[in-house]
C-alpha positions as CSV (number, residue, x, y, z in Angstrom):
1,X,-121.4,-41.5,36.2
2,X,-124.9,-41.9,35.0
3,X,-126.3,-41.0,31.3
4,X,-130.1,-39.4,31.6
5,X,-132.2,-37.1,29.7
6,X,-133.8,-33.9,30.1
7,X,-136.4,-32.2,29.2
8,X,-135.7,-28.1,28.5
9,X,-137.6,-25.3,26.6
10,X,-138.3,-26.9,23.3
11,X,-135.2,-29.2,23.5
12,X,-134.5,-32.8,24.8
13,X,-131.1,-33.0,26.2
14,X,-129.3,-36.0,27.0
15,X,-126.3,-35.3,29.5
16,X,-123.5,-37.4,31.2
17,X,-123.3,-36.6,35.2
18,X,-121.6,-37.4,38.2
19,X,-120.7,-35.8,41.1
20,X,-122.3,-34.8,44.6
21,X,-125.9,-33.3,43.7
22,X,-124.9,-30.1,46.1
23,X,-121.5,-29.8,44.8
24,X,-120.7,-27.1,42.5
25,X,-121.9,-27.2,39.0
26,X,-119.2,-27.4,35.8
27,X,-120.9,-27.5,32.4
28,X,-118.5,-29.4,29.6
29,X,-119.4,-28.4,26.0
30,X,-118.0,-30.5,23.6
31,X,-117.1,-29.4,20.2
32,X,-117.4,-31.7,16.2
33,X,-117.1,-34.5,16.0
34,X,-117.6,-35.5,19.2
35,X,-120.5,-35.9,22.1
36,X,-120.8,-35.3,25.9
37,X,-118.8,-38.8,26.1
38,X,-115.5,-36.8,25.5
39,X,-115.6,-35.6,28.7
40,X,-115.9,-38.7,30.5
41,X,-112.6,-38.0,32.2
42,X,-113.6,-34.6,33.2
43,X,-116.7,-35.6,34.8
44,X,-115.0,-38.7,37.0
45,X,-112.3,-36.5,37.9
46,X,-114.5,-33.4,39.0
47,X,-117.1,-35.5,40.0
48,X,-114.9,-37.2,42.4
49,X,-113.1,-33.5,43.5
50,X,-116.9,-32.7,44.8
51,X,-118.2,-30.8,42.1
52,X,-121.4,-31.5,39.8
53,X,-120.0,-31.9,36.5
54,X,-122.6,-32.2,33.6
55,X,-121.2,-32.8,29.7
56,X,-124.4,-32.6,27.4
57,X,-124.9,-34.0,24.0
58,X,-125.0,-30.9,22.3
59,X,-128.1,-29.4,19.9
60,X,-127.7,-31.5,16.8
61,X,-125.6,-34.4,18.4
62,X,-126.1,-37.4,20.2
63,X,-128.9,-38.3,22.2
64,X,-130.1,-34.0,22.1
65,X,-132.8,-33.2,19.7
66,X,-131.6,-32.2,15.8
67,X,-133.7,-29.3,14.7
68,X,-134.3,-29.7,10.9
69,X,-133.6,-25.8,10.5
70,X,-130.1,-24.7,9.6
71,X,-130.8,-21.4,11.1
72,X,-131.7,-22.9,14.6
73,X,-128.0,-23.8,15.7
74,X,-126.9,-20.5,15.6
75,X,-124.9,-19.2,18.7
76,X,-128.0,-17.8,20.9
77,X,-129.5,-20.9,20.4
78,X,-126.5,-22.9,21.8
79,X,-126.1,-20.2,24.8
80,X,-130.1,-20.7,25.6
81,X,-129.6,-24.4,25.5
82,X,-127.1,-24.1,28.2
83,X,-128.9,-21.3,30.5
84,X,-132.3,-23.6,29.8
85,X,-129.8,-26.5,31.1
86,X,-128.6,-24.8,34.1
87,X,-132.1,-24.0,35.1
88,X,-133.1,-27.7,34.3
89,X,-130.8,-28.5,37.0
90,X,-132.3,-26.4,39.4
91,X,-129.4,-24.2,39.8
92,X,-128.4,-20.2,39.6
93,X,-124.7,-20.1,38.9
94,X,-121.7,-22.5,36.9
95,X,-118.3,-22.5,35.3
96,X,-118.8,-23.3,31.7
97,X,-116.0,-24.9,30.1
98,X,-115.8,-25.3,26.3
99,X,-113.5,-27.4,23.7
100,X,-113.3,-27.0,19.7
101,X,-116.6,-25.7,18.9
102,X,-117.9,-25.4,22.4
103,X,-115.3,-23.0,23.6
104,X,-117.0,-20.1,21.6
105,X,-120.3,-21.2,23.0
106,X,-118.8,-21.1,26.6
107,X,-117.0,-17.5,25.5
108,X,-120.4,-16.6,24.3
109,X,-122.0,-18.1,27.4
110,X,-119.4,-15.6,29.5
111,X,-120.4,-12.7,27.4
112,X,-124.1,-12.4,27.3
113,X,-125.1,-14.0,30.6
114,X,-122.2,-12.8,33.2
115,X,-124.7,-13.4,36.0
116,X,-125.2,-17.0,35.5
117,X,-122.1,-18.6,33.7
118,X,-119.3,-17.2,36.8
119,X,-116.4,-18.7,35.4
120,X,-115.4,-19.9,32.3
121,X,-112.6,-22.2,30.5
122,X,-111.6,-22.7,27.0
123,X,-109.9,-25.6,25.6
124,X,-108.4,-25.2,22.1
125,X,-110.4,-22.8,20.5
126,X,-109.7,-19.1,21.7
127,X,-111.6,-16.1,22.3
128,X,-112.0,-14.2,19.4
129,X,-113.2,-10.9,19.8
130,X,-116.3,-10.0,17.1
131,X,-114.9,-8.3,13.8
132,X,-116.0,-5.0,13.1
133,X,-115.3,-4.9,9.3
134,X,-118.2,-7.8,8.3
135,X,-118.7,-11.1,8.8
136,X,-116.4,-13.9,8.9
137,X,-116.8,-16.2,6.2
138,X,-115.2,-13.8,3.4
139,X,-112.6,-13.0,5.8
140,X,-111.3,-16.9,6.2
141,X,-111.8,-17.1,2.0
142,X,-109.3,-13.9,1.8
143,X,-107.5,-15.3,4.4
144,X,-106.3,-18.9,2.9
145,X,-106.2,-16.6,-0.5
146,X,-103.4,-14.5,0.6
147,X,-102.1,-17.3,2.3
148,X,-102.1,-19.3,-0.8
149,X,-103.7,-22.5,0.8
150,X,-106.4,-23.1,-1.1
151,X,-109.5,-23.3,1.0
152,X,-110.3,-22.9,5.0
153,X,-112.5,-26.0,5.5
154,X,-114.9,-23.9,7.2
155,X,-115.9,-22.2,4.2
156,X,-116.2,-25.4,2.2
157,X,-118.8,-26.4,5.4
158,X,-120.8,-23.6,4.1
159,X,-122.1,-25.7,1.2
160,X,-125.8,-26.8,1.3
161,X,-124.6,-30.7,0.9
162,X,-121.2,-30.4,2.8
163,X,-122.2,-33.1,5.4
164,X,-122.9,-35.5,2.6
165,X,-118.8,-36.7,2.7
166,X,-118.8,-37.5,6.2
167,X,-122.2,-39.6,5.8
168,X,-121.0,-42.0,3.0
169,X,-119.0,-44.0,5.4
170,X,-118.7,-42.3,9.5
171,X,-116.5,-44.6,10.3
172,X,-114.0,-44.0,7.9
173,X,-114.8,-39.8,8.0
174,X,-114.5,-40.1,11.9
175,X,-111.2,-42.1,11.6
176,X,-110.0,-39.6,9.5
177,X,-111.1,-36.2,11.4
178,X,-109.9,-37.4,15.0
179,X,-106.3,-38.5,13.3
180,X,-105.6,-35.3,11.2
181,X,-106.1,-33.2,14.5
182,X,-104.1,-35.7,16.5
183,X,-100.8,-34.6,18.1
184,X,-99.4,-38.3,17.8
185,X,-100.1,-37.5,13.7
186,X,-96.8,-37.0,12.1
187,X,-95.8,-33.9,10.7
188,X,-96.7,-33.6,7.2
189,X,-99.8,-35.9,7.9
190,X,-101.4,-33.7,10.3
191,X,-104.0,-31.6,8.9
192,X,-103.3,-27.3,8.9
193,X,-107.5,-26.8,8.1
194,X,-106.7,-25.6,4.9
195,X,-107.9,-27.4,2.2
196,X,-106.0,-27.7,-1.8
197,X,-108.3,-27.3,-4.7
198,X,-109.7,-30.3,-5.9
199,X,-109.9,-31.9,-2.1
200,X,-112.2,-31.8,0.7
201,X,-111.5,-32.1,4.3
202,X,-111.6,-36.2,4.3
203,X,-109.6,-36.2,0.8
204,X,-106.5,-34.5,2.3
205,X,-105.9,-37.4,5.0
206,X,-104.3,-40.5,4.1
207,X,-106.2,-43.5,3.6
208,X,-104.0,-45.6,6.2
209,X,-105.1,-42.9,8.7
210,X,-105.2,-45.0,12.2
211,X,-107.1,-44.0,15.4
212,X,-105.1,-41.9,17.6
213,X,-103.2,-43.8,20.9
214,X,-106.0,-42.4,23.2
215,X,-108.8,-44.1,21.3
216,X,-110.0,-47.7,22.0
217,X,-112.5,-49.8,19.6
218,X,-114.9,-49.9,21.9
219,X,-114.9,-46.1,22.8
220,X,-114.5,-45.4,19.1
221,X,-117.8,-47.3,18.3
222,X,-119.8,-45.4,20.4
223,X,-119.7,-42.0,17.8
224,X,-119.7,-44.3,15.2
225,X,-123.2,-46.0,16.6
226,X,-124.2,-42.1,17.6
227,X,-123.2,-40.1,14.0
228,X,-124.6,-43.2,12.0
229,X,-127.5,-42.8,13.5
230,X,-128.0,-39.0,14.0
231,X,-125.9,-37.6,10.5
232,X,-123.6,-34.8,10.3
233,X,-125.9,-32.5,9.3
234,X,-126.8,-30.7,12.7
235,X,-123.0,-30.5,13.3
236,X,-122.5,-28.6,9.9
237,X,-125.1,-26.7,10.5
238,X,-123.0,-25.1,13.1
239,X,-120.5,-23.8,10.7
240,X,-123.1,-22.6,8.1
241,X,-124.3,-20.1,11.0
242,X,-121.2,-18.2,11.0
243,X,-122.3,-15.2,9.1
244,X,-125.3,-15.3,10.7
245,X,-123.9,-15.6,14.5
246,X,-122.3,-12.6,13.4
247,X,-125.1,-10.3,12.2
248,X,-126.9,-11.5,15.8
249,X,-124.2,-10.6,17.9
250,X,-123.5,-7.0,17.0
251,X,-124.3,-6.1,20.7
252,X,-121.4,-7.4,21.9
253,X,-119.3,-5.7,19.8
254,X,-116.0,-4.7,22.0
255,X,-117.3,-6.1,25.2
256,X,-114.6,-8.0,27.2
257,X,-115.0,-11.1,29.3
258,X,-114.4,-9.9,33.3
259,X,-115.0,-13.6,34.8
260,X,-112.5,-15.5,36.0
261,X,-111.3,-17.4,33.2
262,X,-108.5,-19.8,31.7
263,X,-107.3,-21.0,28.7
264,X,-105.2,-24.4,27.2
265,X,-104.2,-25.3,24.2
266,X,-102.1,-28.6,22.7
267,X,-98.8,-27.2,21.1
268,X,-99.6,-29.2,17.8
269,X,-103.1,-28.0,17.8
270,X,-104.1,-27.1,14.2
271,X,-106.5,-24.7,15.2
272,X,-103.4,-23.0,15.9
273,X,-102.6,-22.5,12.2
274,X,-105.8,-20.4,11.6
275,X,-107.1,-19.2,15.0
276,X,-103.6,-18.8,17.1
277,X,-102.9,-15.3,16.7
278,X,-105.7,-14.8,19.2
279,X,-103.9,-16.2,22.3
280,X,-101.7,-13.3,22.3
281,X,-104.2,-10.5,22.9
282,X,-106.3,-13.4,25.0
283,X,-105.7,-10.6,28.2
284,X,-106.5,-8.2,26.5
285,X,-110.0,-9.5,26.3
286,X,-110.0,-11.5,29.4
287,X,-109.6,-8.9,32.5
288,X,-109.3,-11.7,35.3
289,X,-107.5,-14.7,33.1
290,X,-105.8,-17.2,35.3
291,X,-104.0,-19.5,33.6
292,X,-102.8,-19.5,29.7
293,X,-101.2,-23.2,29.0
294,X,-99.8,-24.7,26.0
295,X,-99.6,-28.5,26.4
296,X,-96.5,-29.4,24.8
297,X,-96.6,-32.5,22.1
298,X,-100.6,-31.9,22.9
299,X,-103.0,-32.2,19.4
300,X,-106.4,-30.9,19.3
301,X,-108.2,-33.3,21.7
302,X,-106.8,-32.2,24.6
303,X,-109.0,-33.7,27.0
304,X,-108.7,-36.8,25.8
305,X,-105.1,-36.5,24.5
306,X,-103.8,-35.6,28.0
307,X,-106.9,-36.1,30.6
308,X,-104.0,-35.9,33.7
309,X,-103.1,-32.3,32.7
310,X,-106.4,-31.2,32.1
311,X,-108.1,-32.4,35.1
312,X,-105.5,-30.7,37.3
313,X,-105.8,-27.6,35.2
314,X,-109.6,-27.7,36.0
315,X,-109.8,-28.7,39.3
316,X,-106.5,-25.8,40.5
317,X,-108.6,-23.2,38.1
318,X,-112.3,-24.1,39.9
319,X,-110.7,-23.8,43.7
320,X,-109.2,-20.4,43.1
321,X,-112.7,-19.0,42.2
């Protein structure tokens, strides 16, 4: 594996690679709080099947540029860094594969450019068709309302200074996020992504939080080295785009994704408590999906969680195509 950057339309992208330079390409999108480095499984394992596998540092993370603008991390931007990426490359055609956050940008990456992204795979997050009835961030509020749960953390991300808790100490906030989304993380310590009054998302996990079994120091210590130097406020940024990913994206309203595709998710995922009742209509949406797992045990970091599984997953999905 080798760590180099490139230079795109108006971004700097630092990437981790390996792999056979004709081999077929695989983009990994990683999702918050994490960087390209949470795929370096993926990349060995593909890299060593034959294909090209390429896991960027995403806009706002990492070794990529951060754009000061909260406005310019909204989805097309995160589509167009990956087509600028592909052509970087010097190529005309990849599977995209997305986890957390990335797996909408590789959905969207599917949806608006069909001709480029051929395949596409999501890990934890799944596709979720646009709403008609407005955007989404009112939608979560009424949603954790009725629920009586307080508060979805994403709408709490919405606030101007929202980044400032996980900022005051990163290694402490990064200890804290990768254990609450762990599937080693005891029941009743795991977090559900709703949030009671009075807390925040760092508040609600205990203090003796520990890393999960699949993090070491040393691979800990590089996010800590890469969000203490770069901040949390590009990832936020993210989040604060919903509504306005939403008002962009009205063209796509009701259009399904016809790739091949496939889907995983970790049965203890808690994206499951807010976002699960999408995997049941996922065919509805996905005309040629090929595989639907759920990992059992499995938390949200799947690919790290259970790299064996998901490397098989990904290599039987990418030579049926």
């Amino acid at each position: 594996m080798q760590t180099r950057i490139l230079e795109t339309d108006g971004l700097t992208q630092q990437v981790l690679e390996d792999g056979p330079e004709g081999g077929p390409l695989v983009l990994l999108i990683h999702g918050f709080p994490e960087l390209g480095i949470s795929w370096r499984a993926q990349v060995k394992a593909l890299g060593e099947a034959g294909y090209r596998a390429v896991a960027p540092d995403m806009r706002g993370y990492g070794g990529t540029d951060r754009p000061e603008r909260t406005e310019d991390h909204s989805i097309l931007h995160l589509v167009g860094d990956m087509v600028d990426l592909v052509r970087a490359l010097g190529r005309s055609d990849c599977t995209v594969v997305g986890h957390d956050w990335g797996a909408p940008v590789a959905w969207h990456c599917a949806l608006m450019r069909p001709d480029l992204f051929t395949a596409v795979a999501g890990l934890s997050v799944p596709f979720q068709p646009r709403r008609a009835g407005g955007p989404p961030t009112p939608a979560m509020a009424a949603l954790a309302k009725r629920a009586g749960k307080g508060e979805l953390y994403m709408n709490q991300f919405q606030a101007p200074d929202a980044h400032r808790i996980f900022e005051t100490d990163v290694a402490t906030a990064l200890r804290k996020g990768f254990y609450s989304y762990d599937g080693a993380t005891p029941d009743g310590r795991q977090s559900t992504g709703f949030i009671a009054p009075g807390h925040d998302f760092l508040s609600e996990v205990p203090d003796d939080a520990t890393l999960p079994p699949w993090m070491s120091p040393p691979h800990f210590a590089e996010y800590v080295s890469a969000f203490g130097a770069g901040g949390f406020k590009g990832p936020i940024d993210w989040y604060r785009c919903l509504d306005l990913n939403w008002s962009l994206t009205a063209f796509l309203q009701g259009q399904k994704i016809r790739q091949p595709s496939m889907f995983m998710v970790g049965e203890r995922d808690p994206v499951r408590h807010y976002a699960g009742q999408h995997e049941a209509r996922l065919k509805d949406w996905l005309t040629d999906l090929r595989g639907q797992t759920v990992l059992p045990g499995a938390g949200h970091w799947l690919q790290q969680e259970r790299p064996d599984a998901v490397n098989a997953a990904l290599i039987g999905f990418l030579k049926s195509l």
